[in-house]
Each structure stands twice: as C-alpha cells, then as structure tokens.
CHARMM-style PDB file with segment names, atoms N, HN, CA, C and O in Angstrom:
ATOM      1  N   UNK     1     -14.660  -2.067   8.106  1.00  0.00      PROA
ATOM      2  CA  UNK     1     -13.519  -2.865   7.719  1.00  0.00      PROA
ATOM      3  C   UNK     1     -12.823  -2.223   6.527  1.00  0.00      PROA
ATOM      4  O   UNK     1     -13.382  -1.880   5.485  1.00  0.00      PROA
ATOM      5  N   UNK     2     -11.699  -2.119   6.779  1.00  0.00      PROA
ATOM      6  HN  UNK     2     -11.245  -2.397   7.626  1.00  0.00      PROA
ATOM      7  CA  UNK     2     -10.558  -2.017   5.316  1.00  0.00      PROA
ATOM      8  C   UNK     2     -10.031  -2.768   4.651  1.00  0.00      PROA
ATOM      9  O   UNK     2      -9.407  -3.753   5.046  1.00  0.00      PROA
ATOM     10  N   UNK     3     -10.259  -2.293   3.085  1.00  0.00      PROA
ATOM     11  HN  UNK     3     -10.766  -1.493   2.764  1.00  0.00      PROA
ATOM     12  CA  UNK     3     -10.011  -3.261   1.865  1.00  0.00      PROA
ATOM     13  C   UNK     3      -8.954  -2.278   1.499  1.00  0.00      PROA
ATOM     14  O   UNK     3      -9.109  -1.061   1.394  1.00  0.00      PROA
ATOM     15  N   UNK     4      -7.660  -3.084   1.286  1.00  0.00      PROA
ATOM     16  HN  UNK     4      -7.534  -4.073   1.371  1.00  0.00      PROA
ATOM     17  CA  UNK     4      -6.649  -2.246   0.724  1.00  0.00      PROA
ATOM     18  C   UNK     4      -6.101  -3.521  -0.565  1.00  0.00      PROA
ATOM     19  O   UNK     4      -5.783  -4.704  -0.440  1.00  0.00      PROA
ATOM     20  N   UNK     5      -6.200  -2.450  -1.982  1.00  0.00      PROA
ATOM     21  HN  UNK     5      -6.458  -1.489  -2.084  1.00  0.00      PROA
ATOM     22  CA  UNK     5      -5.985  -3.406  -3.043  1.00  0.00      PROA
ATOM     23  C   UNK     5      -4.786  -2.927  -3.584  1.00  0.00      PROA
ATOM     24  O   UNK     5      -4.579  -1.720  -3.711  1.00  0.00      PROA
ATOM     25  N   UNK     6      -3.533  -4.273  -4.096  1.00  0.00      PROA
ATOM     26  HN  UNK     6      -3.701  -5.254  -3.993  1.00  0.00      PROA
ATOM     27  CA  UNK     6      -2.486  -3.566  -4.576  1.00  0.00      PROA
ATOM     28  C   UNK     6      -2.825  -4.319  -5.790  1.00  0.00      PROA
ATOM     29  O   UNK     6      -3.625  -5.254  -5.765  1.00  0.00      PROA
ATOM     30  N   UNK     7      -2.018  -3.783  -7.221  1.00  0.00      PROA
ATOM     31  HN  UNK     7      -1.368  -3.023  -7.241  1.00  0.00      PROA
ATOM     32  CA  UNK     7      -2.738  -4.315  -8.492  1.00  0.00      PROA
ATOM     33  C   UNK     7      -1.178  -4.385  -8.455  1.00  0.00      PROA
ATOM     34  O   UNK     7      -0.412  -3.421  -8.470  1.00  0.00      PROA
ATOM     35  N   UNK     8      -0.785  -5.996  -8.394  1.00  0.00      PROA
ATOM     36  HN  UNK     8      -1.408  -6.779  -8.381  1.00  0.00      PROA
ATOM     37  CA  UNK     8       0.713  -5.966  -8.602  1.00  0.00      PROA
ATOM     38  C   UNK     8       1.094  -6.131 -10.499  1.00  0.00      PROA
ATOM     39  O   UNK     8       2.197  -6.337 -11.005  1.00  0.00      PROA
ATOM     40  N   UNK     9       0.401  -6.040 -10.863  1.00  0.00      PROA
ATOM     41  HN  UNK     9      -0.495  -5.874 -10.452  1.00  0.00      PROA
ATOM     42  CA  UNK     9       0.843  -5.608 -12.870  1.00  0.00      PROA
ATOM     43  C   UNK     9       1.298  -4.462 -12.736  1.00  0.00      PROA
ATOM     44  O   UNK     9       2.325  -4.107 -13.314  1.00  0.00      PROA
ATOM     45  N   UNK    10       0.843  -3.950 -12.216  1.00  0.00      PROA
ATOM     46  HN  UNK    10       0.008  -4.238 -11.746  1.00  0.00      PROA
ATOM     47  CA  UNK    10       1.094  -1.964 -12.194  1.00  0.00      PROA
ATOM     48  C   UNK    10       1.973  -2.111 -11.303  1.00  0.00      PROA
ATOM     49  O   UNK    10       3.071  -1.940 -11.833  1.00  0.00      PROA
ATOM     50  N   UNK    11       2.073  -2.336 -10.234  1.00  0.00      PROA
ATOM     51  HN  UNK    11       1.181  -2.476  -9.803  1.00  0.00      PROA
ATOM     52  CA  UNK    11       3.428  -2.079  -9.113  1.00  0.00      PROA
ATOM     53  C   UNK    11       4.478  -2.221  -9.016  1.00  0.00      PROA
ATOM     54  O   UNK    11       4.709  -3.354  -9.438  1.00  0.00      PROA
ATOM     55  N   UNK    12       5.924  -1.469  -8.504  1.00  0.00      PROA
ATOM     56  HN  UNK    12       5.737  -0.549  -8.162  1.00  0.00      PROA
ATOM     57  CA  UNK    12       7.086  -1.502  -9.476  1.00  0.00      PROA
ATOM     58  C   UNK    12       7.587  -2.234  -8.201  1.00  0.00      PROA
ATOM     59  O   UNK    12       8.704  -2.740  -8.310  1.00  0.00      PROA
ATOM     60  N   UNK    13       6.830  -2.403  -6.789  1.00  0.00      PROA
ATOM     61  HN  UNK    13       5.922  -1.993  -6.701  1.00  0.00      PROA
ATOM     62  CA  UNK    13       7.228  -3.045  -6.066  1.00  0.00      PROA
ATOM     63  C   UNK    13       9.130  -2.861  -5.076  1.00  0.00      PROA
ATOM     64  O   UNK    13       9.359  -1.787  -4.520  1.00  0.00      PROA
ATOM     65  N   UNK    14       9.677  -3.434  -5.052  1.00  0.00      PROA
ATOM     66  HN  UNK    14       9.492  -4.306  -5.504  1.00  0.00      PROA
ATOM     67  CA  UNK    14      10.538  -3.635  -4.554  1.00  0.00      PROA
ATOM     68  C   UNK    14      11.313  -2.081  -5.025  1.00  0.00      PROA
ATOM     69  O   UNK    14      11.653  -1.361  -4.086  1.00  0.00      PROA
ATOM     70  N   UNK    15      11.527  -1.683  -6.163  1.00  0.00      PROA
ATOM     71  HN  UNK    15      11.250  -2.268  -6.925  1.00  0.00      PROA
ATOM     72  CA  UNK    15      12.180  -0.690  -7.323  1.00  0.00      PROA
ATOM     73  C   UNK    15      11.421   0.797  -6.938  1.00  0.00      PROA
ATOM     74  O   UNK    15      12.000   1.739  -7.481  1.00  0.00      PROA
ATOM     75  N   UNK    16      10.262   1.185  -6.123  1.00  0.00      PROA
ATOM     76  HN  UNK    16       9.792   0.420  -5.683  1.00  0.00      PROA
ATOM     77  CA  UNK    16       9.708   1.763  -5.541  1.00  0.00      PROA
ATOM     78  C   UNK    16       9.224   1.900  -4.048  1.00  0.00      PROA
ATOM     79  O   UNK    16       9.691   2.854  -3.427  1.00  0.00      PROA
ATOM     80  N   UNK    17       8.507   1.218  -3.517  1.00  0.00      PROA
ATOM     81  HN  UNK    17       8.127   0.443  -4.022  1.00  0.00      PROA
ATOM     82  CA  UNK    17       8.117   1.285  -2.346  1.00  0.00      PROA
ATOM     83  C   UNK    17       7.786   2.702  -1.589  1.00  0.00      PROA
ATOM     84  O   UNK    17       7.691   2.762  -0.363  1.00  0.00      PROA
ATOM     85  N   UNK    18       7.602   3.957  -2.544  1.00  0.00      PROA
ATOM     86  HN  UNK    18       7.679   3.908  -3.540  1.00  0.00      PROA
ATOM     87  CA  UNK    18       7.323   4.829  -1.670  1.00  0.00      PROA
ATOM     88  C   UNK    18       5.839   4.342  -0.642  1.00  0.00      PROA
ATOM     89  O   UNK    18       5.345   5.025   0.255  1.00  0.00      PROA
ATOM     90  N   UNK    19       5.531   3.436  -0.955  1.00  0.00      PROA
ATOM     91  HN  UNK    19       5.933   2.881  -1.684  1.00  0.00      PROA
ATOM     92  CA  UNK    19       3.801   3.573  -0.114  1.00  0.00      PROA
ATOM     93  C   UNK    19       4.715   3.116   0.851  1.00  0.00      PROA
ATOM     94  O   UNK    19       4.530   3.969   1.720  1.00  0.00      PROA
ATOM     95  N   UNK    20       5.916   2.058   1.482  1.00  0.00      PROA
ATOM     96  HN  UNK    20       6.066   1.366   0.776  1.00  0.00      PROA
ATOM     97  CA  UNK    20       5.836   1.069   2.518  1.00  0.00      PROA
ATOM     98  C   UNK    20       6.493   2.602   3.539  1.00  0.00      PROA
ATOM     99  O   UNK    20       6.042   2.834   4.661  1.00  0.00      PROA
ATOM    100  N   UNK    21       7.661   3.550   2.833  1.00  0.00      PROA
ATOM    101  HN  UNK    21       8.027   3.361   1.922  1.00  0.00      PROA
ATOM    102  CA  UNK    21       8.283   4.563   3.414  1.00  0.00      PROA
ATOM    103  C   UNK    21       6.923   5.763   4.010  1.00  0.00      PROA
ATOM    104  O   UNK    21       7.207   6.712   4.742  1.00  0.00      PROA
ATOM    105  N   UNK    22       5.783   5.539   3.632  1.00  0.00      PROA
ATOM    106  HN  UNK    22       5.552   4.769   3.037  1.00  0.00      PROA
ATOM    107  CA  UNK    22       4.641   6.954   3.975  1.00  0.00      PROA
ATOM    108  C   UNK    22       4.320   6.062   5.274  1.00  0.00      PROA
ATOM    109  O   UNK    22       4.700   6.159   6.441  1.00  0.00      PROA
ATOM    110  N   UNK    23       3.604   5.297   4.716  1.00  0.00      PROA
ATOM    111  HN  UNK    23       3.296   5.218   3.768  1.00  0.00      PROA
ATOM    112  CA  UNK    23       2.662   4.244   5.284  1.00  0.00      PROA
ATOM    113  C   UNK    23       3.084   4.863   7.285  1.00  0.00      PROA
ATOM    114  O   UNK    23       4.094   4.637   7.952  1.00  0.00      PROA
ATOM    115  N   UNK    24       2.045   5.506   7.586  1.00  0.00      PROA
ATOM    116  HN  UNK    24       1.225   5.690   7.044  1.00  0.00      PROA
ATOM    117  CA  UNK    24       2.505   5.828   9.069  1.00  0.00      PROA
ATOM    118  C   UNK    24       1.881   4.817   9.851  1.00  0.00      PROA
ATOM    119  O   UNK    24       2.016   5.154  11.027  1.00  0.00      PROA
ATOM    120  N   UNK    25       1.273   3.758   9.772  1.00  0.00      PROA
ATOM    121  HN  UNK    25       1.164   3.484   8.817  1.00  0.00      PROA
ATOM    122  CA  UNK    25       0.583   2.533  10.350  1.00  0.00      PROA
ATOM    123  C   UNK    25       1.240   1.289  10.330  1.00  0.00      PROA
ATOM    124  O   UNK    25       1.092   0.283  11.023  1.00  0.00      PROA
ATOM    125  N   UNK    26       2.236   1.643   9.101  1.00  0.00      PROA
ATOM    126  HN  UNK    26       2.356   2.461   8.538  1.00  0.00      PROA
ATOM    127  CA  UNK    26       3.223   0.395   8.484  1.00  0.00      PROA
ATOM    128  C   UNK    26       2.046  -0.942   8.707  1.00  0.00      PROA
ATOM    129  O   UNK    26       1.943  -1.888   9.488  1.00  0.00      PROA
ATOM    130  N   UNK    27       1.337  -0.455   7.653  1.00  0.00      PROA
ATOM    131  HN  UNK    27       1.421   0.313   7.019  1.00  0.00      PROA
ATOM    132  CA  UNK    27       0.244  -1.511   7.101  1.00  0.00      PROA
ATOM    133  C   UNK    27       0.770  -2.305   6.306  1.00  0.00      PROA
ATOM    134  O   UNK    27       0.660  -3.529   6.372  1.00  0.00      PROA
ATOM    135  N   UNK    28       1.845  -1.234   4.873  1.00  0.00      PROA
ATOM    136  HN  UNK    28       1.934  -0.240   4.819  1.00  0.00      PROA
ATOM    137  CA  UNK    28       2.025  -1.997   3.582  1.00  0.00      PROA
ATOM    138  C   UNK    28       3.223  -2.118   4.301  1.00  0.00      PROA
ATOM    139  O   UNK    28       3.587  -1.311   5.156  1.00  0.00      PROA
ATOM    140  N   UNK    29       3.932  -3.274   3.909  1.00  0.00      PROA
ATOM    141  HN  UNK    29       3.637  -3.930   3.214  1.00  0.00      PROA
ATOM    142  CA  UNK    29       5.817  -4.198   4.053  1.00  0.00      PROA
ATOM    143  C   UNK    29       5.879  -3.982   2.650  1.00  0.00      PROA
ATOM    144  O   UNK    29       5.039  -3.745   1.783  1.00  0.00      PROA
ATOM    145  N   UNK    30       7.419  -4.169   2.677  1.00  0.00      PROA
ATOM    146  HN  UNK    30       8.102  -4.362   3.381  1.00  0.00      PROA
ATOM    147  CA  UNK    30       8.121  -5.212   1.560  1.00  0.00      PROA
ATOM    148  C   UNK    30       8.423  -6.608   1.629  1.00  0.00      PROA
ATOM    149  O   UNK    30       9.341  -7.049   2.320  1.00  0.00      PROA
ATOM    150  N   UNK    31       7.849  -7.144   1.095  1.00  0.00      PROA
ATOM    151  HN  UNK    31       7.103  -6.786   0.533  1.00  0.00      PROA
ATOM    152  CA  UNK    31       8.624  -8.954   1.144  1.00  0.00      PROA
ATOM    153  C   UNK    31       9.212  -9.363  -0.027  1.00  0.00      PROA
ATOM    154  O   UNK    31       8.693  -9.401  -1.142  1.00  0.00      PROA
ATOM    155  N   UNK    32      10.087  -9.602   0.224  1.00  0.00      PROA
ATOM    156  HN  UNK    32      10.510  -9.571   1.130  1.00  0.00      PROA
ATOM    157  CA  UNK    32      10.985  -9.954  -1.301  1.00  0.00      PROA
ATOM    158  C   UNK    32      11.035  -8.760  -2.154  1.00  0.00      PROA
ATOM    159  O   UNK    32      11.704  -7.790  -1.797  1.00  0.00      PROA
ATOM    160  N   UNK    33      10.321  -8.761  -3.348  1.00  0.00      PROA
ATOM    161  HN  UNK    33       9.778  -9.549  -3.637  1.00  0.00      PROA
ATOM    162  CA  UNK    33      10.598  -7.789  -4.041  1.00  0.00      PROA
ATOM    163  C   UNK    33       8.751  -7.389  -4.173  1.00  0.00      PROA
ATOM    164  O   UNK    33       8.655  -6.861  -5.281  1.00  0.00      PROA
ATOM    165  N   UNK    34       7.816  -7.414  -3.743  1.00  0.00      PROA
ATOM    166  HN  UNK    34       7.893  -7.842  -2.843  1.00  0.00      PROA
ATOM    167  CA  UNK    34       6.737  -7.363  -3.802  1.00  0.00      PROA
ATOM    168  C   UNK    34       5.711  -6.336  -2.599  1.00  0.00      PROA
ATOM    169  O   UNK    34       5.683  -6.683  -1.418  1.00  0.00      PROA
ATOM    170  N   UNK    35       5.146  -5.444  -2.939  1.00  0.00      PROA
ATOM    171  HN  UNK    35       5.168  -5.162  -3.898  1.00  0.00      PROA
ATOM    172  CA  UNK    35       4.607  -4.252  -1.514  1.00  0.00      PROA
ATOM    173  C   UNK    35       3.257  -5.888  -0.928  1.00  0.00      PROA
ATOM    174  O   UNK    35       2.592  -6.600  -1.680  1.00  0.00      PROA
ATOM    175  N   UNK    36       3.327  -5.924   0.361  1.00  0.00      PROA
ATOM    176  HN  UNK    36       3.868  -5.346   0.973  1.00  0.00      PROA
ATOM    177  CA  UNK    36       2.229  -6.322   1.015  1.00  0.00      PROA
ATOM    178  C   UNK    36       1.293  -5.822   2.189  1.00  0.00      PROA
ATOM    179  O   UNK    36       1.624  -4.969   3.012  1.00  0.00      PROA
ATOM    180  N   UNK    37       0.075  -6.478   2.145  1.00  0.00      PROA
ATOM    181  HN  UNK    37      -0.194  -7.170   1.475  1.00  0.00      PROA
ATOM    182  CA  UNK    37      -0.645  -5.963   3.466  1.00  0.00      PROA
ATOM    183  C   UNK    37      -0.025  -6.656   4.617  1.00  0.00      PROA
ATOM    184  O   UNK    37       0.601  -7.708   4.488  1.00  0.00      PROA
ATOM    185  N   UNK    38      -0.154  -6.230   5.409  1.00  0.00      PROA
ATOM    186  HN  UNK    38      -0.663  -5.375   5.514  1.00  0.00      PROA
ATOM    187  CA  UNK    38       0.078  -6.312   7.194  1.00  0.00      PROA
ATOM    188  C   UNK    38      -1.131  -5.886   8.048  1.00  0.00      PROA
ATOM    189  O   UNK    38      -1.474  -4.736   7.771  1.00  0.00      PROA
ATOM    190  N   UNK    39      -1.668  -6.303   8.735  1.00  0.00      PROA
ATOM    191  HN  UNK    39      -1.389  -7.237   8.961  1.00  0.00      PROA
ATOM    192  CA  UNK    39      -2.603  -5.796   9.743  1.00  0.00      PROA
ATOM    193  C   UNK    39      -3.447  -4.600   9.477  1.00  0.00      PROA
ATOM    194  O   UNK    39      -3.570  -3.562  10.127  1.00  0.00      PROA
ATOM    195  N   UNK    40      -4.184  -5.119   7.996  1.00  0.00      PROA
ATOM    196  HN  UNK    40      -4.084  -5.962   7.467  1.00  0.00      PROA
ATOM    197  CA  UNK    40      -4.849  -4.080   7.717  1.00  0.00      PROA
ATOM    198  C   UNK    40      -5.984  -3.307   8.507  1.00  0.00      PROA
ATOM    199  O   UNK    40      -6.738  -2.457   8.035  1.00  0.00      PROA
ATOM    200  N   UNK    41      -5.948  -3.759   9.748  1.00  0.00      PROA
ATOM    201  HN  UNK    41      -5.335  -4.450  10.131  1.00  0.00      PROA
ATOM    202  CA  UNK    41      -7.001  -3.289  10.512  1.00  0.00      PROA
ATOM    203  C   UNK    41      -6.734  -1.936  11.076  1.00  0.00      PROA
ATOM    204  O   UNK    41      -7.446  -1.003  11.445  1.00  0.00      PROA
ATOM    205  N   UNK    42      -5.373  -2.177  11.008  1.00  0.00      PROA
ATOM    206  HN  UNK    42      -4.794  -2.935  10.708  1.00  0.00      PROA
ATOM    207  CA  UNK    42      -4.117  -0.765  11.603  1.00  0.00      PROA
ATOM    208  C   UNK    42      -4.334   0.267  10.666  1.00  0.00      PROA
ATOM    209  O   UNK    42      -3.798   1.356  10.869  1.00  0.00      PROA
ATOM    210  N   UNK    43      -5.063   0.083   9.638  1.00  0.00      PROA
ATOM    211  HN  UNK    43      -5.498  -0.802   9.473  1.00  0.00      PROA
ATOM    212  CA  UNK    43      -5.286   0.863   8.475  1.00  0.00      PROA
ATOM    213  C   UNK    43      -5.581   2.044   8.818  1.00  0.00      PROA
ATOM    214  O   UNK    43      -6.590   1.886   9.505  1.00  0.00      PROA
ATOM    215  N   UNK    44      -5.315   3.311   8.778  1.00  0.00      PROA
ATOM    216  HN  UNK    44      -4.495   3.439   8.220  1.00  0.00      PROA
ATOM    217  CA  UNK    44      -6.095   4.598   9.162  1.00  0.00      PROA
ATOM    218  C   UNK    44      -6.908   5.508   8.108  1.00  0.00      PROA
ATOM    219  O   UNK    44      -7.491   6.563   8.361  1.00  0.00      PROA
ATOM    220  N   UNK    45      -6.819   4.927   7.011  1.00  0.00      PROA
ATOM    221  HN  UNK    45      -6.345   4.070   6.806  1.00  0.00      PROA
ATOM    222  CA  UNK    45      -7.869   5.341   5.835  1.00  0.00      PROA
ATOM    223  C   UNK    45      -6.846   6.784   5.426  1.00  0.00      PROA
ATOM    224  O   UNK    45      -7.291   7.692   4.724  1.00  0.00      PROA
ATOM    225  N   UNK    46      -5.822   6.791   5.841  1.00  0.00      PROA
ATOM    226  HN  UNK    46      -5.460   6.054   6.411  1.00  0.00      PROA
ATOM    227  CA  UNK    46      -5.645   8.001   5.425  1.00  0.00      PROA
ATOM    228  C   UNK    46      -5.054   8.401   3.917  1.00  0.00      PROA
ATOM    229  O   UNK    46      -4.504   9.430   3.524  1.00  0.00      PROA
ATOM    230  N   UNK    47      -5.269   7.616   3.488  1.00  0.00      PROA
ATOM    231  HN  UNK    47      -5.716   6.780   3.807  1.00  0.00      PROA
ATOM    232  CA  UNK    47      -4.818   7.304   1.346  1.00  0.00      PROA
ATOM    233  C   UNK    47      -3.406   7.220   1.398  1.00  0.00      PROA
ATOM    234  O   UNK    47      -2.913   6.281   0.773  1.00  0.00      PROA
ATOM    235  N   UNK    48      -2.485   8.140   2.122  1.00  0.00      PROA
ATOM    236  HN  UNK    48      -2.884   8.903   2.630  1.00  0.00      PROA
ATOM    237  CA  UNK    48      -1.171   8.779   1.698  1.00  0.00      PROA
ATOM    238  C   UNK    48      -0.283   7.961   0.734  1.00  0.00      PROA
ATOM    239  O   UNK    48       0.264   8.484  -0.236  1.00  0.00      PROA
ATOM    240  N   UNK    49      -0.148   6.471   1.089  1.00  0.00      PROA
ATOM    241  HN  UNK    49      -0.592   6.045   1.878  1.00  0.00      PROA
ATOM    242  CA  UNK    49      -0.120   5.666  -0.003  1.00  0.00      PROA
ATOM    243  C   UNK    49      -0.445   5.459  -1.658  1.00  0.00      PROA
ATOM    244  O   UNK    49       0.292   5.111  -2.581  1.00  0.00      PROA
ATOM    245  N   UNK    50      -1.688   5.780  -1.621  1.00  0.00      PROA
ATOM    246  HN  UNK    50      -2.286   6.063  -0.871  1.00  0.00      PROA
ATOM    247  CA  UNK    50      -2.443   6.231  -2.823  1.00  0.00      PROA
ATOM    248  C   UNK    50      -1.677   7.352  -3.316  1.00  0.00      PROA
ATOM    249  O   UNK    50      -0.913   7.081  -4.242  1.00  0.00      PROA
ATOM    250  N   UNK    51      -1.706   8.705  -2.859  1.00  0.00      PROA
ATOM    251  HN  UNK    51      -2.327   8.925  -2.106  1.00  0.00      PROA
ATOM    252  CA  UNK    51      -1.054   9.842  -3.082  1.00  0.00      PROA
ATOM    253  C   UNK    51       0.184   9.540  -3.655  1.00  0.00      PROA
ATOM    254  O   UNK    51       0.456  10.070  -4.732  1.00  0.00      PROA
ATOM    255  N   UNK    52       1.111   8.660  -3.041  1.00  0.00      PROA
ATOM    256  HN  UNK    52       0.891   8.229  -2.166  1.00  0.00      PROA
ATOM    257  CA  UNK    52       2.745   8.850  -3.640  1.00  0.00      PROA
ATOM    258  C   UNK    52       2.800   7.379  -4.590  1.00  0.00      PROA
ATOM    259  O   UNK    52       3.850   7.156  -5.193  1.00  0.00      PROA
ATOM    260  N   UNK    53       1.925   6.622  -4.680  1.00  0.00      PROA
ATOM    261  HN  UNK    53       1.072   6.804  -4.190  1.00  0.00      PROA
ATOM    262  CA  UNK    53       1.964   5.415  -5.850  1.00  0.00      PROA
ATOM    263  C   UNK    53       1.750   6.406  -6.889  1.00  0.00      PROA
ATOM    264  O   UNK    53       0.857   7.239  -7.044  1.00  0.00      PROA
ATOM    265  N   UNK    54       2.995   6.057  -7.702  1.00  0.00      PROA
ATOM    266  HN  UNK    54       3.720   5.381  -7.577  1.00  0.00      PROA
ATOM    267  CA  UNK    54       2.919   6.629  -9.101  1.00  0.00      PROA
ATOM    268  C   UNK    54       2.483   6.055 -10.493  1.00  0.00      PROA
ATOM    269  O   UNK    54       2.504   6.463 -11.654  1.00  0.00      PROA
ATOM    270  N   UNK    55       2.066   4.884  -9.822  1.00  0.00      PROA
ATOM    271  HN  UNK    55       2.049   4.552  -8.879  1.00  0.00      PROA
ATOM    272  CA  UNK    55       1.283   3.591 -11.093  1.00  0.00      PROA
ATOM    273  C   UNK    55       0.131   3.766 -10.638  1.00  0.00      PROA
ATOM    274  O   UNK    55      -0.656   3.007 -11.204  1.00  0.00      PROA
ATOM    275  N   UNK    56      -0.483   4.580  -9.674  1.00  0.00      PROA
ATOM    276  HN  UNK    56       0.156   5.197  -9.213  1.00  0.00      PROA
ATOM    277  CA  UNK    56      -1.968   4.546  -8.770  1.00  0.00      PROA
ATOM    278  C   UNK    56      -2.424   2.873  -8.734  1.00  0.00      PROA
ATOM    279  O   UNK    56      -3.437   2.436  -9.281  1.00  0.00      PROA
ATOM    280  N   UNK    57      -1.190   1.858  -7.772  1.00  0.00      PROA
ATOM    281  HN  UNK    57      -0.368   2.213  -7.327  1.00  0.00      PROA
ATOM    282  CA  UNK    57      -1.503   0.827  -8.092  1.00  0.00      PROA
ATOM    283  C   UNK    57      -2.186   0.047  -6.779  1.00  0.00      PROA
ATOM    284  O   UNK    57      -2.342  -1.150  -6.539  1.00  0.00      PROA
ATOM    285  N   UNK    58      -2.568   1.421  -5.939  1.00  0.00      PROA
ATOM    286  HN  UNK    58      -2.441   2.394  -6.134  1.00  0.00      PROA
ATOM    287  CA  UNK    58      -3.069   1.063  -4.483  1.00  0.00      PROA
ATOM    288  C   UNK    58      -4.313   1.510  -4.196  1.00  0.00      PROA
ATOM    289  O   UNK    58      -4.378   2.736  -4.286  1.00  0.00      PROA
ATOM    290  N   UNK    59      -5.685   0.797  -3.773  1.00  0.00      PROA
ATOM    291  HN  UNK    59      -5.632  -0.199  -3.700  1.00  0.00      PROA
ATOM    292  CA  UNK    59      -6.503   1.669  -3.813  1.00  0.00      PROA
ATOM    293  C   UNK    59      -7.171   1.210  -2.306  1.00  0.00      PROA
ATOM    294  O   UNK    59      -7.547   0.042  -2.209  1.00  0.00      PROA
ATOM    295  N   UNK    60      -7.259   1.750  -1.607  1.00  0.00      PROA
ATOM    296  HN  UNK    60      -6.954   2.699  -1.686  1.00  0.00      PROA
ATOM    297  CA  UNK    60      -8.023   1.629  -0.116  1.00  0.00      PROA
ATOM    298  C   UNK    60      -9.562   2.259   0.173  1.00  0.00      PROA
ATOM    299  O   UNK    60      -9.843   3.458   0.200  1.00  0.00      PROA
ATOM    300  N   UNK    61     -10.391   1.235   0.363  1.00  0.00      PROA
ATOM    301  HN  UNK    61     -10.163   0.262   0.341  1.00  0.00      PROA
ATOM    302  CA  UNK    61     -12.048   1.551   0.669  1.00  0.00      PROA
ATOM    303  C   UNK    61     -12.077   1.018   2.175  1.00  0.00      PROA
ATOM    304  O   UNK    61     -11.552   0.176   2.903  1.00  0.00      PROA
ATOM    305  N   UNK    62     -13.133   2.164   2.177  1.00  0.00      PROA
ATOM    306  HN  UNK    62     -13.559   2.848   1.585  1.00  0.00      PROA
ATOM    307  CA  UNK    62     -13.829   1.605   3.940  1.00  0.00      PROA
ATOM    308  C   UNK    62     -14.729   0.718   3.165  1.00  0.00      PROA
ATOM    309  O   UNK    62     -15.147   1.045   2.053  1.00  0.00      PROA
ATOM    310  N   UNK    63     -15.052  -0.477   3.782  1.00  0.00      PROA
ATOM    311  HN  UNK    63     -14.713  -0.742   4.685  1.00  0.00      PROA
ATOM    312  CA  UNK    63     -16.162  -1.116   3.545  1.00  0.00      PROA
ATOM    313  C   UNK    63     -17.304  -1.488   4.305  1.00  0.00      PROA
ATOM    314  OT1 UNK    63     -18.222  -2.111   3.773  1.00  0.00      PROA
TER     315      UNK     63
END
C-alpha cells in the first residue's frame, strides 16, 4: 500500500503545483488552491513528485 504525505505548511500549493503537472498517474489534483491525493493506489512509487517539490513538501512510502 501507498502512503503519500503532503505537509501543507510547506506547500505553496495552488502558486506551484509542479507535482500535479509530473504526476504521470495524476494521483496528486489541485482543488481550490491546495495539491491533493486521488486514487492513491494509482500510485507508481515513482517519487517524480518528490523530485520537482521545491519545499520537499511530498513524501511517498511503500508501506
């Protein structure tokens, strides 16, 4: 199972969103002005998200 954590203090959210533009699973959305999960099961572990968050405010574990 995948745990994908966004630490929204750190996240610039709406003003960024490079994770929702990588995201090739389109796991993370935008809603309002805030990044969210979607069907994290669709998750492919592949970080790339992680990689382009520039607050490193995303962190994804297999669990």
């Amino acid at each position: 199972m995948v745990k994908i954590t966004i630490d929204h203090d750190n996240c610039d959210g709406a003003d960024c969103a490079e994770c929702v533009d990588v995201c090739p699973m389109e796991v993370l959305i935008l809603e309002g002005d805030k990044i969210v999960v979607q069907n994290k099961e669709d998750c492919s572990l592949c970080e790339v998200c992680m990689d382009v968050c520039p607050n490193e405010a995303i962190k994804v574990e297999d669990e």
